[in-house]
C-alpha atoms as a printed R data frame, in Angstrom:
    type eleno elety resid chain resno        x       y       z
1   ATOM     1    CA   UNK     A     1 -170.027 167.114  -6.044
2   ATOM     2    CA   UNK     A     2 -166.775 165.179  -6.994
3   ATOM     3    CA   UNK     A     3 -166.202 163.595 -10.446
4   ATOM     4    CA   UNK     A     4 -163.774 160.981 -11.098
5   ATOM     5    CA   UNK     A     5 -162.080 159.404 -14.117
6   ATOM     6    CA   UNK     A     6 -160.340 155.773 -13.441
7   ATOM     7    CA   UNK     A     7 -158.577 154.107 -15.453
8   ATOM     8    CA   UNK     A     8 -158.415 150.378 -15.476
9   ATOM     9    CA   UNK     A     9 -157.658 147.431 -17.610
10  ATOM    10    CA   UNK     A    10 -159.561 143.987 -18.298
11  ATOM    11    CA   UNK     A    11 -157.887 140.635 -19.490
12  ATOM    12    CA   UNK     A    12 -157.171 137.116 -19.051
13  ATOM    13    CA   UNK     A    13 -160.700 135.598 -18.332
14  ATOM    14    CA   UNK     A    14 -162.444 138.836 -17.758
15  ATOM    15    CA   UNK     A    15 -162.636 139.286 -21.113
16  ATOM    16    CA   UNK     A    16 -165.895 137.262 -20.931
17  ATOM    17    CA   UNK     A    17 -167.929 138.904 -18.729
18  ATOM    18    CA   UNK     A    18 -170.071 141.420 -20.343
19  ATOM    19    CA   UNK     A    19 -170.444 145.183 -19.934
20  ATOM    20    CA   UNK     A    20 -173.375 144.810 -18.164
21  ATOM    21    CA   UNK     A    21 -171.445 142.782 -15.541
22  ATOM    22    CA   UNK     A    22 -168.595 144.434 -15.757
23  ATOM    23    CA   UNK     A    23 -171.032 147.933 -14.376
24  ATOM    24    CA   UNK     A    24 -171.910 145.484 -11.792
25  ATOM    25    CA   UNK     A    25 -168.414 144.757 -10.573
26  ATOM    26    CA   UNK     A    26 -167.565 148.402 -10.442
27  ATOM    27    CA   UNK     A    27 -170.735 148.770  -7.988
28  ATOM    28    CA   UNK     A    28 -170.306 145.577  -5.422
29  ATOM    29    CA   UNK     A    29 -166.373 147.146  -5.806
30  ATOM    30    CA   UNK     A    30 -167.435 150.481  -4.896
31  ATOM    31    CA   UNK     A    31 -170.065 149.811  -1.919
32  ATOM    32    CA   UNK     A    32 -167.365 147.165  -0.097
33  ATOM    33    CA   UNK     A    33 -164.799 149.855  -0.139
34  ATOM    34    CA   UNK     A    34 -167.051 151.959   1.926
35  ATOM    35    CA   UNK     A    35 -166.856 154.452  -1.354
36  ATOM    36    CA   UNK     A    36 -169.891 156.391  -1.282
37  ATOM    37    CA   UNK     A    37 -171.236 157.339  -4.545
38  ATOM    38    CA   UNK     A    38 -173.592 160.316  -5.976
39  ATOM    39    CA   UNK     A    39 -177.250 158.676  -7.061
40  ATOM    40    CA   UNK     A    40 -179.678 159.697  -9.559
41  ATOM    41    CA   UNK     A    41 -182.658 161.236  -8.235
42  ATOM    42    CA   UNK     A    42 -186.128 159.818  -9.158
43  ATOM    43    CA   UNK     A    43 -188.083 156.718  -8.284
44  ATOM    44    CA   UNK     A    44 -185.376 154.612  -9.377
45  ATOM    45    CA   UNK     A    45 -182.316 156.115  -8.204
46  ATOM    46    CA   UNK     A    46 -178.993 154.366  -9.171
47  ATOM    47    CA   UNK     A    47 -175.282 155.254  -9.047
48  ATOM    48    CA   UNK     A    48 -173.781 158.140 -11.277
49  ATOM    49    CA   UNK     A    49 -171.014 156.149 -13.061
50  ATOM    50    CA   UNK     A    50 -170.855 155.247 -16.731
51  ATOM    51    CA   UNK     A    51 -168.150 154.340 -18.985
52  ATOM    52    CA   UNK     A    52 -166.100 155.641 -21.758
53  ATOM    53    CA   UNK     A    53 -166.933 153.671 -24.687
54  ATOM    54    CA   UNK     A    54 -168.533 149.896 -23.961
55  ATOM    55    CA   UNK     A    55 -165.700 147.100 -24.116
56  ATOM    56    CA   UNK     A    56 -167.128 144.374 -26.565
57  ATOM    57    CA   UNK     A    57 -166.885 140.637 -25.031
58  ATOM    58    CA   UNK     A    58 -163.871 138.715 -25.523
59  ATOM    59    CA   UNK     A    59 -161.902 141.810 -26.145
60  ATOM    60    CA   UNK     A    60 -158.999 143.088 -24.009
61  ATOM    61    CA   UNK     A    61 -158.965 146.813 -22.584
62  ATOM    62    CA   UNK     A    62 -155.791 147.817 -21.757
63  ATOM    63    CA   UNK     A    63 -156.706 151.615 -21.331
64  ATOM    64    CA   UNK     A    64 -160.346 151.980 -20.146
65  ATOM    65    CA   UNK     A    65 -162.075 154.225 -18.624
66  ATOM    66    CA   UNK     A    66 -165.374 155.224 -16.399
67  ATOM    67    CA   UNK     A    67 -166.474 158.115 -14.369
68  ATOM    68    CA   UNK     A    68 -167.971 158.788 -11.038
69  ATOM    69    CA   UNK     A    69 -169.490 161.029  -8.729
70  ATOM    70    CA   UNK     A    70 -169.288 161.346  -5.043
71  ATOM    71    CA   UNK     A    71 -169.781 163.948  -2.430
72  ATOM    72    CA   UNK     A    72 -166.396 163.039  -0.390
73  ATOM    73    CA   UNK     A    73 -163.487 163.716  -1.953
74  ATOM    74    CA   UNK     A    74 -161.116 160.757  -2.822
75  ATOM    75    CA   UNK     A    75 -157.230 160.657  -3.277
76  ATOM    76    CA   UNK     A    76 -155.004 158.012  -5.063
77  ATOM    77    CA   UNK     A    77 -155.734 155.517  -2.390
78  ATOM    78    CA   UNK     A    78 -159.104 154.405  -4.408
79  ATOM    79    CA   UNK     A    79 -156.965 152.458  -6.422
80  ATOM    80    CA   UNK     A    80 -155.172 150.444  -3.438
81  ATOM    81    CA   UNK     A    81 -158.439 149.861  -1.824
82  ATOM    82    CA   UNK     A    82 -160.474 148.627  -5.431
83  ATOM    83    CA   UNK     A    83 -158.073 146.692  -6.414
84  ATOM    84    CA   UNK     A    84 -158.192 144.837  -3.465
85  ATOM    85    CA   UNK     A    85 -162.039 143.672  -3.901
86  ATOM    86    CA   UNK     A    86 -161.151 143.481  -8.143
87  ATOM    87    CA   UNK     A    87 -160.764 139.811  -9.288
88  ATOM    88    CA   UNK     A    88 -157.461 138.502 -11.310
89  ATOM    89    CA   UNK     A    89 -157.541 140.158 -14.500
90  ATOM    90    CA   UNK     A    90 -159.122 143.622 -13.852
91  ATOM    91    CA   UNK     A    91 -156.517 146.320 -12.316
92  ATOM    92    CA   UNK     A    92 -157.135 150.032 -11.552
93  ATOM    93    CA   UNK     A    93 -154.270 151.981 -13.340
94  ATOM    94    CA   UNK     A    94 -154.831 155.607 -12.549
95  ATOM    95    CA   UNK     A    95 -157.390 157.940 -11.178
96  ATOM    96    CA   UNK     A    96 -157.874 161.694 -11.760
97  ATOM    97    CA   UNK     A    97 -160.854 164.705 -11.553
98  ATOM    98    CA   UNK     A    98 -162.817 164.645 -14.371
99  ATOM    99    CA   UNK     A    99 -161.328 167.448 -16.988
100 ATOM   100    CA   UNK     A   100 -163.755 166.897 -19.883
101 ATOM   101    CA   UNK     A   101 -167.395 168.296 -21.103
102 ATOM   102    CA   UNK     A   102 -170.352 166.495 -20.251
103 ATOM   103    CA   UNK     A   103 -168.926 163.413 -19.680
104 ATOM   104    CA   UNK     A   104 -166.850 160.271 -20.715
105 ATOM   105    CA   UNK     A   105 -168.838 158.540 -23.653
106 ATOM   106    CA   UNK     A   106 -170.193 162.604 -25.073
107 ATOM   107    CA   UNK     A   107 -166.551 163.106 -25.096
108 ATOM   108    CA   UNK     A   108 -165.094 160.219 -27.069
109 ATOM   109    CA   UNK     A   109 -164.110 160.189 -30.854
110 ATOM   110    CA   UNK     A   110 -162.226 157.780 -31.358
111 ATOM   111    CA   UNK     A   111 -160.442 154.231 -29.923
112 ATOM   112    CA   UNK     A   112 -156.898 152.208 -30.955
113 ATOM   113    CA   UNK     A   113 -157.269 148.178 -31.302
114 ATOM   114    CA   UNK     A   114 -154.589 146.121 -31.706
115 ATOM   115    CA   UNK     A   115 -155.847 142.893 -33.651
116 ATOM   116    CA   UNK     A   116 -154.005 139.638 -34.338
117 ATOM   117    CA   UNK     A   117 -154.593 137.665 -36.850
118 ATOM   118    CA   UNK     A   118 -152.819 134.193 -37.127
119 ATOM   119    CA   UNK     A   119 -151.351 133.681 -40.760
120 ATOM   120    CA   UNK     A   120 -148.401 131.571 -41.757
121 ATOM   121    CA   UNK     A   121 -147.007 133.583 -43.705
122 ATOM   122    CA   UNK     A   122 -146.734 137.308 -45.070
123 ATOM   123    CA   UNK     A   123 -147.842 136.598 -48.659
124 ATOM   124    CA   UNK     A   124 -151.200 138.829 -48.421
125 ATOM   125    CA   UNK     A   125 -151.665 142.697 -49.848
126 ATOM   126    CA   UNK     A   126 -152.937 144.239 -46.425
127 ATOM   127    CA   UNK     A   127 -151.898 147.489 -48.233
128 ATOM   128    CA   UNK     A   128 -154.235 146.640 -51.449
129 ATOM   129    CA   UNK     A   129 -157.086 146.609 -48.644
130 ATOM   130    CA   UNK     A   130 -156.555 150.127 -46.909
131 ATOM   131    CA   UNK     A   131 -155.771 151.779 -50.506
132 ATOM   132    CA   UNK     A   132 -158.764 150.440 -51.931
133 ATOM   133    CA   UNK     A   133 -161.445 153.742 -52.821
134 ATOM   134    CA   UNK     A   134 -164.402 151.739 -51.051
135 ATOM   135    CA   UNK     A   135 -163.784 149.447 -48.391
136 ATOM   136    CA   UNK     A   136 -167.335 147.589 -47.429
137 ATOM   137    CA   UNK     A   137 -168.455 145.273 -45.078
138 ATOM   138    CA   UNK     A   138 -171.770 143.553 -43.811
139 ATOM   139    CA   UNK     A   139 -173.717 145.074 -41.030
140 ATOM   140    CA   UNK     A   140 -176.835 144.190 -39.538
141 ATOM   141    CA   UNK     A   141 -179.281 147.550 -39.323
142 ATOM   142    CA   UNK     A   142 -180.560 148.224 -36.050
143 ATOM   143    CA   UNK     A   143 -184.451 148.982 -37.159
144 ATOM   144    CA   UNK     A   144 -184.872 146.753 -39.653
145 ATOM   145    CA   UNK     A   145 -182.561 144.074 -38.598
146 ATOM   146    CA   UNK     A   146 -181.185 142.857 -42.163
147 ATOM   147    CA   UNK     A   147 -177.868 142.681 -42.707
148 ATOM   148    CA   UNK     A   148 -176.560 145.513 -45.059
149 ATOM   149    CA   UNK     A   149 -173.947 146.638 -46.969
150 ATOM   150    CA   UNK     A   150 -171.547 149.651 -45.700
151 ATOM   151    CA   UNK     A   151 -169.031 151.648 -46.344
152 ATOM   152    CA   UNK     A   152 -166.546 151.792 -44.207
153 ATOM   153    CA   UNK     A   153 -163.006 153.321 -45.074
154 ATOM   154    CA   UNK     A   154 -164.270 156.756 -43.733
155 ATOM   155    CA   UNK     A   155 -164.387 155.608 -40.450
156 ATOM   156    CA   UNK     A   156 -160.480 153.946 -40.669
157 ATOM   157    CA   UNK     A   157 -158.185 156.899 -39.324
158 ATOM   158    CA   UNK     A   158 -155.374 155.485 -39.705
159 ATOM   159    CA   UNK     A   159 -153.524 152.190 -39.737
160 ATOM   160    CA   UNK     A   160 -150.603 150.300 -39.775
161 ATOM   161    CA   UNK     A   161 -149.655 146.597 -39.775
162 ATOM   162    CA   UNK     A   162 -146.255 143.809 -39.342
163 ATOM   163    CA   UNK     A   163 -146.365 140.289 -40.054
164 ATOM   164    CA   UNK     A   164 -144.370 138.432 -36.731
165 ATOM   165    CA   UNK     A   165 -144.307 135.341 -35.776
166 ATOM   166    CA   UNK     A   166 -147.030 133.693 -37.524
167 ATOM   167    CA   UNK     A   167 -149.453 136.902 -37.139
168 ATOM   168    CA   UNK     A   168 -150.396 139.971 -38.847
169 ATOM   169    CA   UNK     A   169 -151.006 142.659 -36.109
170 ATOM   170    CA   UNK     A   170 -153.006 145.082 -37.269
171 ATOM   171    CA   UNK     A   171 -152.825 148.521 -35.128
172 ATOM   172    CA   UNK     A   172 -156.057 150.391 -36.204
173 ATOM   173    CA   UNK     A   173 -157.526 153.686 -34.829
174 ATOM   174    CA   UNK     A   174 -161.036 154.150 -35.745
175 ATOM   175    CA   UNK     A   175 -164.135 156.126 -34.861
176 ATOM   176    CA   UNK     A   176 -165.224 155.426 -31.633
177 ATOM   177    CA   UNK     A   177 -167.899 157.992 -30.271
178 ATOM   178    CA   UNK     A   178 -171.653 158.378 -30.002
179 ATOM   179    CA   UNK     A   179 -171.415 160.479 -33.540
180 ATOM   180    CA   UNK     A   180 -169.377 158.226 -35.286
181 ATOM   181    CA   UNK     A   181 -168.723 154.712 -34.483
182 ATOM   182    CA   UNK     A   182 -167.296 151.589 -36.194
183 ATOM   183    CA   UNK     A   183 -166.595 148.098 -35.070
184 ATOM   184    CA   UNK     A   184 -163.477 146.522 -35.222
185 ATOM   185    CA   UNK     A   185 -165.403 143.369 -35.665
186 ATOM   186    CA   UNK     A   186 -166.610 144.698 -39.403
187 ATOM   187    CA   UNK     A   187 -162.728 144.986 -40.202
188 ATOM   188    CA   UNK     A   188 -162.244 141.370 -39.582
189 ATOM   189    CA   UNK     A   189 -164.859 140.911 -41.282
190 ATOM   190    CA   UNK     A   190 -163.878 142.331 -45.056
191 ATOM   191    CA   UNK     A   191 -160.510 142.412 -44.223
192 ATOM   192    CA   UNK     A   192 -160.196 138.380 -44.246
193 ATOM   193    CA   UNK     A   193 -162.930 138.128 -47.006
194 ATOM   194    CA   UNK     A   194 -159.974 140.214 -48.979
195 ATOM   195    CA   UNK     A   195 -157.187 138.692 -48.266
196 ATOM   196    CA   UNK     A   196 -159.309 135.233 -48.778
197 ATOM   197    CA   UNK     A   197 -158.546 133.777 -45.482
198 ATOM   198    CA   UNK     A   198 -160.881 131.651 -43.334
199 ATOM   199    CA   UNK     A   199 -159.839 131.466 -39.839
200 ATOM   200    CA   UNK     A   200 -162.047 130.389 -36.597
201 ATOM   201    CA   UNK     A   201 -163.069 133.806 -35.147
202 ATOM   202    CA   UNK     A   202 -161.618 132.727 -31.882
203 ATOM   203    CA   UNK     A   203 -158.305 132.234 -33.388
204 ATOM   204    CA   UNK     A   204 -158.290 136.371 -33.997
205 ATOM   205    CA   UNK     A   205 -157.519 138.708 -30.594
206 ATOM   206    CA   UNK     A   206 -158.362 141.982 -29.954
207 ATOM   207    CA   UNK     A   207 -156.956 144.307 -28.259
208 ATOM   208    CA   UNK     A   208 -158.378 148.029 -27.262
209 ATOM   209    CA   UNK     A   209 -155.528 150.618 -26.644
210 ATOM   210    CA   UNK     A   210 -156.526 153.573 -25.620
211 ATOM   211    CA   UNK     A   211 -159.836 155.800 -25.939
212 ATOM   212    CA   UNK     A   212 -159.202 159.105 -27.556
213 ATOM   213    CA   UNK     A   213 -161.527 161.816 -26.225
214 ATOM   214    CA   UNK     A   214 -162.118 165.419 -27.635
């Protein structure tokens, strides 16, 4: 058995297909390359391959990652050959053995996001917002559905921001694994209701860095 790590980016109009087309991609990819993968065993066997941390639509991933397993063993041409059946916007960076635990998503703690914001000027206390002792935002519970109040400055690791050109560009890095996890999309949230901003969420880009791992 052979385990992979590539890493790969998604923009421009790929940002709207979802995760569980984007698995889907990587699979009609990987069987017109003639790259055989490792399968599951059981009575629905399907390919071993999963990714780091799930890329949330509309976002960009500049640094992502996924994992596979095949019984040939591969070299650096993988990433000629998939990025010849990849559409415009999704490019194969790198590719290398797998070096972790378990795997990709058991090992990940943590992710950086680059957000923009579009503000006129630089008038607003973004510092007041990260220095407050409780920072809260709305979330809607998985069992029960409702949305709920929750803290959330824990989860902020760190942070820094610059007002340019029009923007504030937040560069976050928050908890991004399967023990702790937080959205970026609950920042925008009580970060605007702070400042007292009300901007289209379209208007507002995000941008995933990089994936820490363990």
């Amino acid at each position: 058995m052979n385990k992979y790590v590539l890493e790969f980016e998604k923009k421009d109009l790929m940002i709207y297909i979802s995760h569980l087309d984007l698995l889907r991609l990587f699979k009609r990819a990987f069987k017109r390359t003639g790259i055989k993968l490792n399968y599951s065993k059981g009575f629905n066997p399907h390919p071993i391959m999963g990714f780091a941390q799930p890329l949330s639509l509309g976002y960009i991933g500049l640094h992502e990652f996924i994992e596979f397993e095949t019984e040939k063993v591969y070299d650096e041409s993988i990433i000629e050959l998939l990025n010849k059946e990849l559409p415009k916007g999704m490019k194969i960076l790198n590719i290398d053995t797998f070096k972790g635990n378990k795997s990709l998503a058991a090992d990940t703690n943590a992710c950086e996001y680059e957000i923009e914001i579009p503000l006129k000027d630089s008038d607003y206390d973004v510092n007041g917002y990260f220095n407050q002792n409780s920072i809260l935002a709305m979330k809607r519970m998985k069992k029960t559905k409702k949305m709920s109040e929750v803290e959330i400055k824990d989860k902020i690791r760190s942070y820094n921001y610059e007002f340019k050109k029009d923007k504030l560009l937040l560069n976050l890095t928050l908890d991004g694994g399967s023990i702790s996890n937080l959205s970026p999309e609950l920042v925008i949230q009580s970060i605007t209701k702070y400042l007292g901003i009300e901007i289209i969420r379209s208007e507002i880009i995000v941008k995933r860095k990089r994936i820490l791992f363990n």
